[in-house]
C-alpha positions as CSV (number, residue, x, y, z in Angstrom):
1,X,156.5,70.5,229.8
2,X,154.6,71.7,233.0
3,X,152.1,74.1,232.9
4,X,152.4,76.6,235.4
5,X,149.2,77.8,236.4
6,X,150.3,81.9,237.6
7,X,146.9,82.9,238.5
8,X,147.1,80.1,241.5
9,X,150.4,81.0,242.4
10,X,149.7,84.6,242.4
11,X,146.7,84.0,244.6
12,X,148.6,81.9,247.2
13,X,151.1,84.6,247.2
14,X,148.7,87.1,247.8
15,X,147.0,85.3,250.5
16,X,150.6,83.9,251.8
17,X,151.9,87.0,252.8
18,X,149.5,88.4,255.3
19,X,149.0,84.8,256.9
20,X,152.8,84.7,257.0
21,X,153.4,88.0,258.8
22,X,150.3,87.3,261.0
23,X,152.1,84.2,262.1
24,X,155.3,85.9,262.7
25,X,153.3,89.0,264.5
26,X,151.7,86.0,266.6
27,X,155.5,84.3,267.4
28,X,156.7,88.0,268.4
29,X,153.4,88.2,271.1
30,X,154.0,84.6,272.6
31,X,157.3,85.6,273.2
32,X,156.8,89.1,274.8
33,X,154.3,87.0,276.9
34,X,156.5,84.2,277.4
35,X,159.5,86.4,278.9
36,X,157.3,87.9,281.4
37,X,155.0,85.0,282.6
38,X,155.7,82.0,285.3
39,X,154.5,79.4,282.8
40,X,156.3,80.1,279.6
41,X,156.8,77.1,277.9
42,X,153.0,76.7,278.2
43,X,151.7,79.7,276.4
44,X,154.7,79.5,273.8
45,X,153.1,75.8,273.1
46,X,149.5,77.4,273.2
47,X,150.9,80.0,270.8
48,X,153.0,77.7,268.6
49,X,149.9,75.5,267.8
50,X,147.3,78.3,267.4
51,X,149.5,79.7,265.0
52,X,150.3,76.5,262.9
53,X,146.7,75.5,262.7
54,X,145.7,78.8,261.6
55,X,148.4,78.6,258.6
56,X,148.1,75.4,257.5
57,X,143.9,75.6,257.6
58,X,144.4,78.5,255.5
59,X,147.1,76.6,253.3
60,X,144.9,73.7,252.9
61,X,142.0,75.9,252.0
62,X,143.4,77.9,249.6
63,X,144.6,74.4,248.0
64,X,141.3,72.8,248.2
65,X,139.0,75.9,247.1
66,X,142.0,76.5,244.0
67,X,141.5,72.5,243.0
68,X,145.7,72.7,242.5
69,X,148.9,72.6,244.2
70,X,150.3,76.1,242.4
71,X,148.6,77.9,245.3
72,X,150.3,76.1,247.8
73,X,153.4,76.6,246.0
74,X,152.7,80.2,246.1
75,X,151.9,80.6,249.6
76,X,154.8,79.0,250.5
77,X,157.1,81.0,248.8
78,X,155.3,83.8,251.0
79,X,155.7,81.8,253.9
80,X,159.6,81.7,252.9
81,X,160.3,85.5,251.5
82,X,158.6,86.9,255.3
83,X,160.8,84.4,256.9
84,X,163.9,85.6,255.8
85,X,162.9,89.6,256.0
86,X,161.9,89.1,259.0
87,X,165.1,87.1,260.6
88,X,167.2,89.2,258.5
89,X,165.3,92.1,260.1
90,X,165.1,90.8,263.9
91,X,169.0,90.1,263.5
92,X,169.7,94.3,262.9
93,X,169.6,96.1,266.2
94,X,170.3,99.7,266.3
95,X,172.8,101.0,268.9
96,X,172.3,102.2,272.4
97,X,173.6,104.8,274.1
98,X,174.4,102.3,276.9
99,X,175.7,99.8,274.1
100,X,178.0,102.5,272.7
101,X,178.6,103.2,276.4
102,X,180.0,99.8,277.1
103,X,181.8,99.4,273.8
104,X,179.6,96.9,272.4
């Protein structure tokens, strides 16, 4: 039987979830940036790599300083719950009045 250590799993979730919103705050400032700037694939490179280094140095911490793999299993369960608020999220828009306008 495997022993499911909860107290590491708690704490990677616990640490997951702010890293994991901080990284998708992060992809929604690259992109604001990106849309407006001449050079956007490099900043949305620059982004992408400051923001997985930052995760997986935390990740890899938190798995090193725990001594066991249950934290990594909780902080990417994080990693995976913010993921799919936050798509399901980005995918509801609200109506316009020039949407409703147009007949979209």
């Amino acid at each position: 039987m495997i022993n499911i250590d909860t107290s590491a799993v708690l704490l990677g979730f616990a640490i997951g979830v702010p890293m994991s919103v901080l990284f998708f705050w992060g992809l929604n400032w690259g992109m604001q940036r990106a849309l407006v700037s001449p050079h956007p694939g490099r900043l949305l490179v620059l982004s992408f790599f400051v923001r997985l280094v930052l995760l997986l140095a935390v990740g890899f911490g938190l798995t090193a300083l725990n001594g066991t793999l249950w934290a990594l299993a909780g902080y990417m369960i994080a990693y995976i719950i913010v993921r799919v608020v936050t798509v399901i999220r980005a995918e509801i828009k609200p109506k316009t009045a020039a949407a409703e306008q147009e007949g979209v």
